[in-house]
N, C-alpha and C positions, 0 to 999 in steps of 0.2 A: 065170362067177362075177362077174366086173366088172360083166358089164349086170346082173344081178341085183341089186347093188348100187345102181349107174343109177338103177333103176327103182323102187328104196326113196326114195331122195333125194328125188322131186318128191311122195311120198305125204308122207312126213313134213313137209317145208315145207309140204303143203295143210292137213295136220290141225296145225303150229303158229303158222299166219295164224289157221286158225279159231277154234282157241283163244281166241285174243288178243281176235278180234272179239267171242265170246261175254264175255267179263269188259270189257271197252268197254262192251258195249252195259248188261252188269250196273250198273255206275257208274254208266253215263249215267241209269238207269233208276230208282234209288235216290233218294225224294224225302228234301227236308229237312224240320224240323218244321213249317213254315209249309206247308198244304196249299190249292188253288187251289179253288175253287166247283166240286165234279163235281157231274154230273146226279143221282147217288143222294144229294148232302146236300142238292141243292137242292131234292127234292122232298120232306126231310123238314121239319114245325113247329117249328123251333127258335125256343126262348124265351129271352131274352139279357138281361141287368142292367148297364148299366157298372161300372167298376171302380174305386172312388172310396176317394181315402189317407183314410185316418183309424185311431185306436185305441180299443182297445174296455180295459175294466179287468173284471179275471175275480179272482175269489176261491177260497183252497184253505179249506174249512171242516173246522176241527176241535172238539172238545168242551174244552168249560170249563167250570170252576167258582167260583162267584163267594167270595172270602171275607175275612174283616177284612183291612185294612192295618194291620200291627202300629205303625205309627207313629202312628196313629192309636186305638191300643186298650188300654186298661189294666185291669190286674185288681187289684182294691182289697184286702187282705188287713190283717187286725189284728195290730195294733201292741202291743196290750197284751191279758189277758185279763179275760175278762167273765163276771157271773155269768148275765146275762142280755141277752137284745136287747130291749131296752124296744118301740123301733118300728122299721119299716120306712116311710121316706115314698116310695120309687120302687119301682118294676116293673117286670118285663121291657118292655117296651115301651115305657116313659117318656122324656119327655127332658126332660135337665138339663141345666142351668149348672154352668160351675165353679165351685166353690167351694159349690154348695148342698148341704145336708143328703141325703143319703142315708140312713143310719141309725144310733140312737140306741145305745148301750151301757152299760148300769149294769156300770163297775169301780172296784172299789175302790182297784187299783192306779195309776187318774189321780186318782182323789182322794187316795191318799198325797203322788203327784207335785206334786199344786198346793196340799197343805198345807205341802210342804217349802218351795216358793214365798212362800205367806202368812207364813207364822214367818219367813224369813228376813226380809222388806219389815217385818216387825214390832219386829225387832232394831234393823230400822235407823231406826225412828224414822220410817219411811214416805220418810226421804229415796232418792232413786232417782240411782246415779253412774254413771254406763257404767265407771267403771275393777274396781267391784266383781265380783272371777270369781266369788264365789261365788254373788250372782245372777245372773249369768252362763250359769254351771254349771246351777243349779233352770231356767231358761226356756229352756236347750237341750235337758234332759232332756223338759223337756211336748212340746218342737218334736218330739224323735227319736219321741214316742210319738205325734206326730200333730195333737198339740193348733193349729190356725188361729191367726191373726194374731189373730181378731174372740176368741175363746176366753181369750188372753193378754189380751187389754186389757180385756175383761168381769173377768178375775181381779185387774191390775193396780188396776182404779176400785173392786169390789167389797170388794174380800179376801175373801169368802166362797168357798172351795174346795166342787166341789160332786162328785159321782161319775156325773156322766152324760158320757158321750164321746160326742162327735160326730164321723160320721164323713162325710166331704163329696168329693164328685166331683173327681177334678184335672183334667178335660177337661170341653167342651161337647160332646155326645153322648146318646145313645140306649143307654136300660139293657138290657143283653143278659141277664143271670142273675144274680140273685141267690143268695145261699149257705145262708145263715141264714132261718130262719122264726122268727117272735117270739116269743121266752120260749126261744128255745134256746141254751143256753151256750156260751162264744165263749172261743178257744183261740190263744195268738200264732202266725199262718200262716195262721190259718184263711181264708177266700176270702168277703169279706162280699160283694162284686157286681163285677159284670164294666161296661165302659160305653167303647163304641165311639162315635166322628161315623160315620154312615153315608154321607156324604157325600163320603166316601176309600175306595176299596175296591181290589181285588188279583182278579185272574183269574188264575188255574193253569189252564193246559193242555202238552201233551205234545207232542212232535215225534220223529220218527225219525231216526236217526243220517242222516247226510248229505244233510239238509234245513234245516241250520241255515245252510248257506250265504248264503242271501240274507236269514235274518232273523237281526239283529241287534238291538243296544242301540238304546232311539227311534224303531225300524222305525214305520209307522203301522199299525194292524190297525182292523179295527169288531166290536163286539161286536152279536149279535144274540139274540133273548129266543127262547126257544118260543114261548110263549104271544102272541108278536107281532112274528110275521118281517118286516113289511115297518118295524119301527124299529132300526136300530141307530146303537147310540152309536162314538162316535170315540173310539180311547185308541191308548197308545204303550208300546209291551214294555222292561219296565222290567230284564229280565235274561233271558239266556239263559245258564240252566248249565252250567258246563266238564266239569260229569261226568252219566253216564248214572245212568236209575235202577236200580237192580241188580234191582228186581221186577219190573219192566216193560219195560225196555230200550229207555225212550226218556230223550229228554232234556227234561226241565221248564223251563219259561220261564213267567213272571211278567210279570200285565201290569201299569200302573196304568190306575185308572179314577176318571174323575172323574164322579161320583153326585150331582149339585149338585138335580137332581129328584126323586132317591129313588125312582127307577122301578126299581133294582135292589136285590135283596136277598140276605144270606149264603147260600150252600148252594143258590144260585138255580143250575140248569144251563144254560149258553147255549154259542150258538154262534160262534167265534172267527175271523172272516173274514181271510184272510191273503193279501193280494194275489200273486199271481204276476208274476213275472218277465217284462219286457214284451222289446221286440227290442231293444234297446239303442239305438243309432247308425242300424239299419236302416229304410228305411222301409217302414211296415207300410200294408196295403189290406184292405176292407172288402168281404169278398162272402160272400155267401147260404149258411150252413152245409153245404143240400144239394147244392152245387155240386161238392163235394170228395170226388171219392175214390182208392183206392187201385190202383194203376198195377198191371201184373203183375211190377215189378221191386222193387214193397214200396214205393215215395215217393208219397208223397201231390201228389192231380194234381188240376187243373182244365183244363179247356177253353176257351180265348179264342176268339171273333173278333174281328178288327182292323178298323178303319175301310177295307179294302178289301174286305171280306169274306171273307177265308182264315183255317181253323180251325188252331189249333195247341194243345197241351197244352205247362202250366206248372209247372213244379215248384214247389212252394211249403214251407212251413213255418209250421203254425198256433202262433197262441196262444190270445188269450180270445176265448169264445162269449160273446153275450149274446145272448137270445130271436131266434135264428135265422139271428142274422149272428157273423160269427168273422172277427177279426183275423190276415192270413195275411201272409209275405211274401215275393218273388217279382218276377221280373225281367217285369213286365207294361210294356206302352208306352201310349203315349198313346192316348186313341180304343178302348182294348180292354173290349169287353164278354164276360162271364162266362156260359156256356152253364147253362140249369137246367133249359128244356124240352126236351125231347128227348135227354134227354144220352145215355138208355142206349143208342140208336140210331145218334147221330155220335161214340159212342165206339170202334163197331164198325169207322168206316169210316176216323176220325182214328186211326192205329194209332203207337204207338211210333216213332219215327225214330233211327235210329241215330246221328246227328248228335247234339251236346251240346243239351242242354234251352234251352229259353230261358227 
């Protein structure tokens, strides 16, 4: 029983020397990701690009809609009631000045108003005192009904009260709608013309919840036209809402735009260029979109060779594409060029290394 034992001992030590040699030799054997020039890549065409810093600026495009800047826009409604609109002087499409005539109004109740006026200035002898309220009173009533500066002093020099009202733009702008057609009777509320600058405007478009991250108030975005994609203007998002829309379940943001050409117009549909998020701090490289693809462990990979000629794959992180080339970045070295020809061939033979990426 002893030798039998014996005779186990020097098997076992044989088979765990051998062991050991086999996992030795395993180790030894294991390349890391920098691989050396073998005969099978050297007989293949590889086509190589260096690898040169720089960034590229990439846009997220969403829809927009172009429409007044209400600070910009006023809707003119009557003051007093009329029996009729004598005239119309502007149109949709017209622009005024402020202060000009827009449309005329036969009422009798601004001729009551600037007879109260005249009889008063007639009591007094034609003398005119600032301490008197009660014409005071008569030339605040014309004001509340609308009545101009040029309207009071025409009544002041004349005295003759007369019943046509005028009704005059309070902004420089572009008539958007008018209310009234001529000869139709006019009601206090009523909407005699709408008149925007078109030279102010507002883009609405929509975002999705946890996208508002990187745009903010002042963000910079470009608006772009259908009708003519290769212009777009500069503007800066003038608000991003604290709350969702309950119909759509996004979040609305407002841009401003400044329209100083008038190439834009309301209700116009454009497209809202919204920069994406660049690497921050990191430095980003410049290589050939088709260079890039995905590893079998899911990271997106390129292929280097280095100024000695050994292949190794890069783990990177893309950002912006621009016609062909994309913004990646990635622990590349100096002197490394980016594999494009040949790649599906030395990717066969550059295989994964177990070693951490470079």
């Amino acid at each position: 029983m002893k030798s039998r034992l014996c005779d186990r001992v020097p098997i076992l030590s044989v088979l765990m020397s051998a062991l050991s040699c086999l996992i030795l030799l395993g180790s030894c054997s294991r390349k890391p990701e920098s691989f050396s020039s073998s005969p099978a890549l050297a007989k293949i065409p590889v086509k190589a690009v260096p690898v040169r810093p720089g960034t590229l600026q990439s846009f997220r495009s969403i829809p927009g809609r172009v429409t007044f800047d209400p600070h910009y826009y006023r809707r003119v409604m009557a003051r007093v009631s009329a029996i009729s609109t004598v005239r119309l002087r502007a149109f949709p499409g017209d622009h005024v000045r402020k202060g000009e005539v827009v449309a005329v109004l036969k009422s009798p109740d601004f001729l009551t108003a600037e007879s109260e006026l005249v009889s008063i200035l007639n009591n007094r002898g034609g003398r005119l005192t600032p301490q008197d309220s009660l014409l005071a009173l008569a030339k605040s009533k014309l004001v509340y009904m609308g009545a101009s500066d040029q309207e009071i002093h025409r009544l002041l020099e004349t005295r003759k009260p007369v019943d046509r009202y005028e009704v005059r733009s309070p902004i420089d702008g572009t008539i958007v709608k008018t209310g009234e057609m001529e000869g139709s009777q006019v009601h206090p509320g009523d909407v005699l013309f709408e008149v925007s600058d078109l030279r102010h405007l507002w883009v609405k478009a929509f975002i999705y919840p946890g996208e508002e991250g990187h745009i903010t108030k002042k963000s910079p975005v470009w608006i772009q036209t259908l009708h003519d994609p290769d212009r777009m203007v500069p503007a800066r998002i003038k608000e991003v809402s604290p709350m969702v829309d309950p119909m759509t379940r996004t979040i609305p943001i407002r841009i401003a735009l400044s329209n100083q050409d008038l190439l834009l117009e309301p209700d116009l549909w454009v497209s809202v260029l919204i920069p994406r998020p660049s690497f921050g701090t990191k430095t980003s490289f410049i290589v050939p979109s088709g260079s890039i693809f995905e590893s079998a462990t899911g990271h997106l990979t390129v292929i280097v060779r280095d100024i000695s000629g050994q292949f190794r794959r890069v783990r990177v992180v893309v950002g912006a594409t621009d016609r062909g080339q994309t913004a990646v970045s990635g622990k590349f070295r100096s002197g490394d060029q980016v594999v494009t020809g040949g790649l599906n061939r030395v990717r066969a033979l550059v295989k994964e290394g177990k070693s951490p990426l470079a």
